[in-house]
C-alpha positions in Angstrom: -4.0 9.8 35.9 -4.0 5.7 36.0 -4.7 5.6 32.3 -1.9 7.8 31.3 0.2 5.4 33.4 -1.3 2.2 32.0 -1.9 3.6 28.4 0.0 1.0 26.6 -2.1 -1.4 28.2 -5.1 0.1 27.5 -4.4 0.3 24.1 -3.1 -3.3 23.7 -7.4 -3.8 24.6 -8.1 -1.3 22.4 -6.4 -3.3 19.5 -7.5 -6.4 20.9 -11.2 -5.4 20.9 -10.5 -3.9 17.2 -8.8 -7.1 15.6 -12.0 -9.1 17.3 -14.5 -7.4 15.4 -12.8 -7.7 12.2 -12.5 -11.1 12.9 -16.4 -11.9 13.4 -17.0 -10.1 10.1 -18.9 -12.3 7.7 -16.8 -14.7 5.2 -18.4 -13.1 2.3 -16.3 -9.8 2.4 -13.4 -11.9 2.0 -14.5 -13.9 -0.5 -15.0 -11.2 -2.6 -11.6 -9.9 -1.6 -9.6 -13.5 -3.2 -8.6 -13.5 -6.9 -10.5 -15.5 -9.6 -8.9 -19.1 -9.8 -8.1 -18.3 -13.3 -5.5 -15.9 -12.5 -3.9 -17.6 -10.0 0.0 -19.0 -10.7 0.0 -22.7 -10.0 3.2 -25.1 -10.6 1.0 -25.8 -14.1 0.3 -22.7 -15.3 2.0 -19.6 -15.0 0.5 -15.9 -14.4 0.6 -13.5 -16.9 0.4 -9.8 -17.1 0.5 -7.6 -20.5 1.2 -4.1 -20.5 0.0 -2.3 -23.0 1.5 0.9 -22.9 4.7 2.5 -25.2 7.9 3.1 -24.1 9.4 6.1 -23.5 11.9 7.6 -25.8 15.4 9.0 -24.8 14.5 12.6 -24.9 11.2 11.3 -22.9 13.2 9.4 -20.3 15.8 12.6 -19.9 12.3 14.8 -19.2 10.8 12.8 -16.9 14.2 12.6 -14.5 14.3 15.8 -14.5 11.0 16.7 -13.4 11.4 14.3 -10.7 14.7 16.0 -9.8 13.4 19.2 -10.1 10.4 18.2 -8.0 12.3 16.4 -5.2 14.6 19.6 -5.0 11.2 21.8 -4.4 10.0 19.2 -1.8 13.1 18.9 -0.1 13.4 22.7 0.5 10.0 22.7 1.2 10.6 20.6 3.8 13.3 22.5 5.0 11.8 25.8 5.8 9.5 24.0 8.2 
């Protein structure tokens, strides 16, 4: 019964104890983690990203919004039911 009465302190330790051991991790998992100098903006350069995909016609567009209405409809009364 004391830990259901001190639970939030207990898991304050909990989380302490957790951040800790992600702190002693090596440096090496966060080195690999960093991006490559050369795509990082500085005041000299600037980043830049291509996207290489076509855009979407009219009749394209008009499809897609409606598939997203007509699945956000389903969802929502999905959700509903519960």
């Amino acid at each position: 019964m004391n830990i259901l009465k001190n639970f939030e302190a207990v898991f304050v330790v909990a989380l302490g104890v957790a951040v800790a051991a992600c702190g002693t991790g090596s440096d090496s998992s966060m080195a690999a983690a960093s991006a490559p100098q050369a795509m990082v903006a500085t005041p000299s350069t600037m980043a830049v990203v291509t996207v290489s995909a076509k855009r979407m016609s009219a009749v394209e567009k008009q499809r897609s919004l409606e598939d997203e209405r007509r699945l956000a409809k389903q969802g929502s009364a999905a959700g509903s039911r519960i």
